[in-house]
KOLGU-4560 file (N, C-alpha, C; in nm, 3 decimals, padded with zeros to 5 digits):
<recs>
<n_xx: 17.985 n_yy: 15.806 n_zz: 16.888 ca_xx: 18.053 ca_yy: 15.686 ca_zz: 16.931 c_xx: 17.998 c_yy: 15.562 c_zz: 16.860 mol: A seq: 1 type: UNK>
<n_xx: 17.839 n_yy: 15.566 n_zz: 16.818 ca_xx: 17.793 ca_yy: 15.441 ca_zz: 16.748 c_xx: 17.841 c_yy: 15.489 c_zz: 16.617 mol: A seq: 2 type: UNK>
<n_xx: 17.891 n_yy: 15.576 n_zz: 16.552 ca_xx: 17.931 ca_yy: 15.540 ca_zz: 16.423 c_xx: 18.054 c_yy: 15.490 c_zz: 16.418 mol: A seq: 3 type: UNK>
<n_xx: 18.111 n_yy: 15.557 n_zz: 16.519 ca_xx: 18.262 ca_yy: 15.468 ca_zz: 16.498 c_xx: 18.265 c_yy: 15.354 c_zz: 16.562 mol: A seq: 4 type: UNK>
<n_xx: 18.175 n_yy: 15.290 n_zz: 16.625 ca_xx: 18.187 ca_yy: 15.152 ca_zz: 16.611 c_xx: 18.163 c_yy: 15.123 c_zz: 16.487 mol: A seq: 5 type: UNK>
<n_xx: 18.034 n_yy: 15.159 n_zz: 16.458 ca_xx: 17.997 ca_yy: 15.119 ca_zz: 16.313 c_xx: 18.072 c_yy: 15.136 c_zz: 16.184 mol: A seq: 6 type: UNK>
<n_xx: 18.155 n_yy: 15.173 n_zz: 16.195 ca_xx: 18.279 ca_yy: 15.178 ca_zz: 16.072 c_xx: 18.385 c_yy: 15.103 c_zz: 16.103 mol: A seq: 7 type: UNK>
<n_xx: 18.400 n_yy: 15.102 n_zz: 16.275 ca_xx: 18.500 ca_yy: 14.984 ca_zz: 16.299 c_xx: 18.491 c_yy: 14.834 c_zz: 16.210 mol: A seq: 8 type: UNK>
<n_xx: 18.353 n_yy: 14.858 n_zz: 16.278 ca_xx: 18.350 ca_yy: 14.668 ca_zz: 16.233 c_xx: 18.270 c_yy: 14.646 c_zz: 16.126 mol: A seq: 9 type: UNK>
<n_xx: 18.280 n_yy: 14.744 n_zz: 16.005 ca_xx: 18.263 ca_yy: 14.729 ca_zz: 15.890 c_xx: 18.384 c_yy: 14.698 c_zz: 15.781 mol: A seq: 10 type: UNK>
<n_xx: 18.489 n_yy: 14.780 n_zz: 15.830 ca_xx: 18.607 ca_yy: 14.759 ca_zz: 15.830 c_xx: 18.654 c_yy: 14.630 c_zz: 15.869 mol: A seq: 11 type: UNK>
<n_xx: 18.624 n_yy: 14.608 n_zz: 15.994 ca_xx: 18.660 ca_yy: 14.420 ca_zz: 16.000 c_xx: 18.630 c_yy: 14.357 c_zz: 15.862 mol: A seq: 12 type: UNK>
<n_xx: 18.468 n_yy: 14.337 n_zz: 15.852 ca_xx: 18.388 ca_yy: 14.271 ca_zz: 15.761 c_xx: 18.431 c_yy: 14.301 c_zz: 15.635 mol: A seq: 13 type: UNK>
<n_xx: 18.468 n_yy: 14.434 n_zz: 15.596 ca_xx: 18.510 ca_yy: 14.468 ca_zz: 15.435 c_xx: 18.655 c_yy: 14.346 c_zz: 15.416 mol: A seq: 14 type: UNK>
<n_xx: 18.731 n_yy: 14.355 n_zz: 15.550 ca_xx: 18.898 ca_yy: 14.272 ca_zz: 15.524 c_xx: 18.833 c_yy: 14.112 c_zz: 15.524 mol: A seq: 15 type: UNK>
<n_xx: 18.757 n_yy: 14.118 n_zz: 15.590 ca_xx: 18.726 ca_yy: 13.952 ca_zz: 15.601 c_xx: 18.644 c_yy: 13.870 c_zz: 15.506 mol: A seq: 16 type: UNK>
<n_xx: 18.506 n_yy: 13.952 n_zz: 15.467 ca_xx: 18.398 ca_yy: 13.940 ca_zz: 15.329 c_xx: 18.359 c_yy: 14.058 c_zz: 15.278 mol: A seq: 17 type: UNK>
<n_xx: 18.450 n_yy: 14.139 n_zz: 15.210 ca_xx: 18.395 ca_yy: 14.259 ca_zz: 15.143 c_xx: 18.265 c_yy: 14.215 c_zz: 15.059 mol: A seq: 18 type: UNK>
<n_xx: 18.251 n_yy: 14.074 n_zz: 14.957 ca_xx: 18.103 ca_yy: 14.128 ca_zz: 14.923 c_xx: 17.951 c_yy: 14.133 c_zz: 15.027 mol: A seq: 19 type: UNK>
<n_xx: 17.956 n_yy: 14.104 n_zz: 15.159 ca_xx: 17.886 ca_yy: 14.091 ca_zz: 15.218 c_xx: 17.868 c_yy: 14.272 c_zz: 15.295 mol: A seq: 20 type: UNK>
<n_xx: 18.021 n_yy: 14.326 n_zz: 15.275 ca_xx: 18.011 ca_yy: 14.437 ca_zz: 15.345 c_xx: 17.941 c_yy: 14.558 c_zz: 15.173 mol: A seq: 21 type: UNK>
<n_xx: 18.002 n_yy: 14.514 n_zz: 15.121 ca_xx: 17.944 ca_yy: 14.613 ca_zz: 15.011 c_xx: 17.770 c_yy: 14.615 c_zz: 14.988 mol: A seq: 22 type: UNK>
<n_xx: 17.752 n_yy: 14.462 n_zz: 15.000 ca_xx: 17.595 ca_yy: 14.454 ca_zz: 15.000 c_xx: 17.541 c_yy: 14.513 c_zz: 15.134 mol: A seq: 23 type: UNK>
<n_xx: 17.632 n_yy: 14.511 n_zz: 15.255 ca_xx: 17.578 ca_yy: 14.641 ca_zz: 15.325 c_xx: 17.536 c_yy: 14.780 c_zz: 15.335 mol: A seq: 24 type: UNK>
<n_xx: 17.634 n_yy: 14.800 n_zz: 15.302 ca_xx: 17.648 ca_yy: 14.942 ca_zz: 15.236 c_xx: 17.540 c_yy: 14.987 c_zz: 15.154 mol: A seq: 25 type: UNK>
<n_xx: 17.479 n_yy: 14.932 n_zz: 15.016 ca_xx: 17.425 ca_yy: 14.926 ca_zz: 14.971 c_xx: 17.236 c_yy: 14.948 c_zz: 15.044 mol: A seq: 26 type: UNK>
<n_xx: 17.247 n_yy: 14.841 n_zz: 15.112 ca_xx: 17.119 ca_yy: 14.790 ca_zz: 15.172 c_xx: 17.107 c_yy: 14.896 c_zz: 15.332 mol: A seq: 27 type: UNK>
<n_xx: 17.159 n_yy: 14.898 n_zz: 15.379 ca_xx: 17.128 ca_yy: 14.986 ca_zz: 15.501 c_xx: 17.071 c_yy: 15.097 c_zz: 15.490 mol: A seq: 28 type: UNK>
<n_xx: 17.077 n_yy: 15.232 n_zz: 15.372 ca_xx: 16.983 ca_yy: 15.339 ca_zz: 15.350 c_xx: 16.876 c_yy: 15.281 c_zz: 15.296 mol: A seq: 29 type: UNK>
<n_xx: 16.844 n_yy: 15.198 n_zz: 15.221 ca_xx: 16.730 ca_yy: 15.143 ca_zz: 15.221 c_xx: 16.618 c_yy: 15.058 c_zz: 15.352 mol: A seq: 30 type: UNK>
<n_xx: 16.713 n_yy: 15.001 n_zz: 15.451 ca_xx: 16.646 ca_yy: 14.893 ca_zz: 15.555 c_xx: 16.636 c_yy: 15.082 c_zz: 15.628 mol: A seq: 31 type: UNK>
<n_xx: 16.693 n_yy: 15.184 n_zz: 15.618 ca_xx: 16.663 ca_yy: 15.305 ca_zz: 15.688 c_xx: 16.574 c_yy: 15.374 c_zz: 15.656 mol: A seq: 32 type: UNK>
<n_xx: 16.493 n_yy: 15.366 n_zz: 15.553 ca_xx: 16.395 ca_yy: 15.445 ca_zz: 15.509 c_xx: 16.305 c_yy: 15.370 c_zz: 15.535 mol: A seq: 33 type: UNK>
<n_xx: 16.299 n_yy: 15.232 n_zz: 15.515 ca_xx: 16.176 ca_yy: 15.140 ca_zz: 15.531 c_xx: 16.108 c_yy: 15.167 c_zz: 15.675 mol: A seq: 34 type: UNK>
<n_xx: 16.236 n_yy: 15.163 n_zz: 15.800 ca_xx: 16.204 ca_yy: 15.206 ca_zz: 15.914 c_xx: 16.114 c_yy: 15.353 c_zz: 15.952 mol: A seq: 35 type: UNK>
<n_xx: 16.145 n_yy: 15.395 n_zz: 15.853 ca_xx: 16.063 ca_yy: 15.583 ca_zz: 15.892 c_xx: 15.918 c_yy: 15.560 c_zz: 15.950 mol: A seq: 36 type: UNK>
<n_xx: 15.872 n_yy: 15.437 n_zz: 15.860 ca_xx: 15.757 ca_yy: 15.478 ca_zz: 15.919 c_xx: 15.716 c_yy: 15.400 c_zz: 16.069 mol: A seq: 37 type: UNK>
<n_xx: 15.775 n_yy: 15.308 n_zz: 16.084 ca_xx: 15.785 ca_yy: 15.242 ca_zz: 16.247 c_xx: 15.807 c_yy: 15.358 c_zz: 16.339 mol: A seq: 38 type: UNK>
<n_xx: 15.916 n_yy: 15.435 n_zz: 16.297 ca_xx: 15.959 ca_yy: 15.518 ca_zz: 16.410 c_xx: 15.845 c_yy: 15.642 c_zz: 16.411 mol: A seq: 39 type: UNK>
<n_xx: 15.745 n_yy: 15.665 n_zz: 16.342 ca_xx: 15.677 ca_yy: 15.784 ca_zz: 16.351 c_xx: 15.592 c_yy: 15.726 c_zz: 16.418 mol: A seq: 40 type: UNK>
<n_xx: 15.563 n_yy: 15.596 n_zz: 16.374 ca_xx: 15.431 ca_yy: 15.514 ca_zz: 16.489 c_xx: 15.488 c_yy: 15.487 c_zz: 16.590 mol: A seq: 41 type: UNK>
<n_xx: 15.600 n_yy: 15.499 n_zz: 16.675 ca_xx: 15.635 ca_yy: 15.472 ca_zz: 16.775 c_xx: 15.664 c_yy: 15.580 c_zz: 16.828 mol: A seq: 42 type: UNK>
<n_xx: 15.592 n_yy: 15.703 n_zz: 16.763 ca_xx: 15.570 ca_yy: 15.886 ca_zz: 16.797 c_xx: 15.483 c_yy: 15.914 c_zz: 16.856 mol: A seq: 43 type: UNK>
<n_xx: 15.388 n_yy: 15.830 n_zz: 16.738 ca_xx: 15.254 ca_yy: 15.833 ca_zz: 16.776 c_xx: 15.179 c_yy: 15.766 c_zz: 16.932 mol: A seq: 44 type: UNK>
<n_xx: 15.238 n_yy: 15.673 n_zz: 16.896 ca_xx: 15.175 ca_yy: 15.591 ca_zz: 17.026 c_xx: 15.277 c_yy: 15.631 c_zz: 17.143 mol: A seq: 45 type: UNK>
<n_xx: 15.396 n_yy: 15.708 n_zz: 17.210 ca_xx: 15.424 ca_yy: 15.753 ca_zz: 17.284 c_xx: 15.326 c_yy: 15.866 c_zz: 17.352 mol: A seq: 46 type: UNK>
<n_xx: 15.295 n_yy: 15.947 n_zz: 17.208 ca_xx: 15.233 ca_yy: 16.055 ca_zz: 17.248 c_xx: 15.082 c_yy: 16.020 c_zz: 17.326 mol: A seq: 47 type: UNK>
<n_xx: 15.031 n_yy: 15.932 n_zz: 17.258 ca_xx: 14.891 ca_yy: 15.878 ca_zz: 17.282 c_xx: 14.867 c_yy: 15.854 c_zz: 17.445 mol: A seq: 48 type: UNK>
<n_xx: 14.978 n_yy: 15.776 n_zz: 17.477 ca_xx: 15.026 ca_yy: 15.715 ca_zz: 17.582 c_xx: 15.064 c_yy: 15.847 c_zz: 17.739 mol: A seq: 49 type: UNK>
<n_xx: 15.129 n_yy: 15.927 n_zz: 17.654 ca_xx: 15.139 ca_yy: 16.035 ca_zz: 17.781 c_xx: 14.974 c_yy: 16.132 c_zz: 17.757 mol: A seq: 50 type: UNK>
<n_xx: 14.934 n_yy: 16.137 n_zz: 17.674 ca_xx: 14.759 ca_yy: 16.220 ca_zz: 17.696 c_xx: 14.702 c_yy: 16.086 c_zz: 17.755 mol: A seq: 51 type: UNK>
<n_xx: 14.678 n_yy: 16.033 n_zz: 17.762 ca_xx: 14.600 ca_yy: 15.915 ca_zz: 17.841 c_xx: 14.663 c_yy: 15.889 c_zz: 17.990 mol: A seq: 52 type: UNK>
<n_xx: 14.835 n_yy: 15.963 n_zz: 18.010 ca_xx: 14.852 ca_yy: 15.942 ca_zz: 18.154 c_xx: 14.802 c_yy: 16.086 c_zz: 18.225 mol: A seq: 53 type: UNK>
<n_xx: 14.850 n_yy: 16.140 n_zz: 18.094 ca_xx: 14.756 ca_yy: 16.323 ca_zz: 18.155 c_xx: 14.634 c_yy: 16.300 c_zz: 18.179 mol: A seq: 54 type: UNK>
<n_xx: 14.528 n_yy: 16.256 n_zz: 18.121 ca_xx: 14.392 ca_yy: 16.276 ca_zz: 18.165 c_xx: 14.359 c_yy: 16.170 c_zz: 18.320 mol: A seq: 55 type: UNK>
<n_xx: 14.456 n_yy: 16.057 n_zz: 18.321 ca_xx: 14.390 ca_yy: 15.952 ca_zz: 18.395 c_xx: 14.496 c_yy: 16.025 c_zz: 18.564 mol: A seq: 56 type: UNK>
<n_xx: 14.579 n_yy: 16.122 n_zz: 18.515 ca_xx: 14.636 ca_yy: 16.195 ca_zz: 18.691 c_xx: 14.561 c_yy: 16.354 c_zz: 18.657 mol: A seq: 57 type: UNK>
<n_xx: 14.467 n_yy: 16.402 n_zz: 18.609 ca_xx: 14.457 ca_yy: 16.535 ca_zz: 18.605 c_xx: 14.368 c_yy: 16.557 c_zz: 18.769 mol: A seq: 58 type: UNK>
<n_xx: 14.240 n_yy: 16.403 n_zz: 18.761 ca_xx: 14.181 ca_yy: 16.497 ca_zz: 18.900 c_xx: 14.255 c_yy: 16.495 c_zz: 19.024 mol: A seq: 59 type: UNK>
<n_xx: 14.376 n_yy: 16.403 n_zz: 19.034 ca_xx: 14.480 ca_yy: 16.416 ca_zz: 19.155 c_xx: 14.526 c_yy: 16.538 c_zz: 19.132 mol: A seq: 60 type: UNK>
<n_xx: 14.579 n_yy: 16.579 n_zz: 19.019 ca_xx: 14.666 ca_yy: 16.749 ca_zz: 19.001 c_xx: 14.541 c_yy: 16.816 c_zz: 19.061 mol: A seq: 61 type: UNK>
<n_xx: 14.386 n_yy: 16.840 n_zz: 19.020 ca_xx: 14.330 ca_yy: 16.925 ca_zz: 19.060 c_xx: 14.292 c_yy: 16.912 c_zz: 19.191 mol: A seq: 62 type: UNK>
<n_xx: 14.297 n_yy: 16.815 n_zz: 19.244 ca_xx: 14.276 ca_yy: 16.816 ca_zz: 19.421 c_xx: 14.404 c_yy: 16.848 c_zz: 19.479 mol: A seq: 63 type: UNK>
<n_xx: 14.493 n_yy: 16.878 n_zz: 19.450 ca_xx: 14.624 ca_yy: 16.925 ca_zz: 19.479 c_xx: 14.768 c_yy: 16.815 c_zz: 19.478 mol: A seq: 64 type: UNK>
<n_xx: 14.712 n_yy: 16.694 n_zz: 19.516 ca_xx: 14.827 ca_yy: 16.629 ca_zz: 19.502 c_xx: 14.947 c_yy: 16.604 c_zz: 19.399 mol: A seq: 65 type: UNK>
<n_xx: 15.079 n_yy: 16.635 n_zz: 19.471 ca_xx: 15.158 ca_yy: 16.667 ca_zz: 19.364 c_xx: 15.217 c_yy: 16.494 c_zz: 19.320 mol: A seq: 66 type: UNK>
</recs>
């Protein structure tokens, strides 16, 4: 469903300023790769984040509370 927005209203933009939409086109697999590495650090620090909630509820799990 987000791509077909996303072609919708690229389509707007191509009828209204195609060179702004072509320099899209262009530039978006690039602004997408740049991102790779944000999104792996935002892997990282999820993960970090649930072992630090695991260790800080483990002695409630081991006294039984669920």
């Amino acid at each position: 469903m987000r791509f077909l927005i996303f072609v919708v209203l690229w389509c707007l933009l191509a009828a209204v300023a195609w060179p702004i939409a072509l320099l899209l086109l262009v530039l978006l697999p690039l602004l997408w790769l740049i991102s790779i590495p944000f999104q792996i650090l935002g892997i990282a620090v999820g993960a970090v984040l649930a072992l630090l909630k695991a260790l800080l509820f483990l002695p409630a799990r081991l006294l039984g509370y669920r």
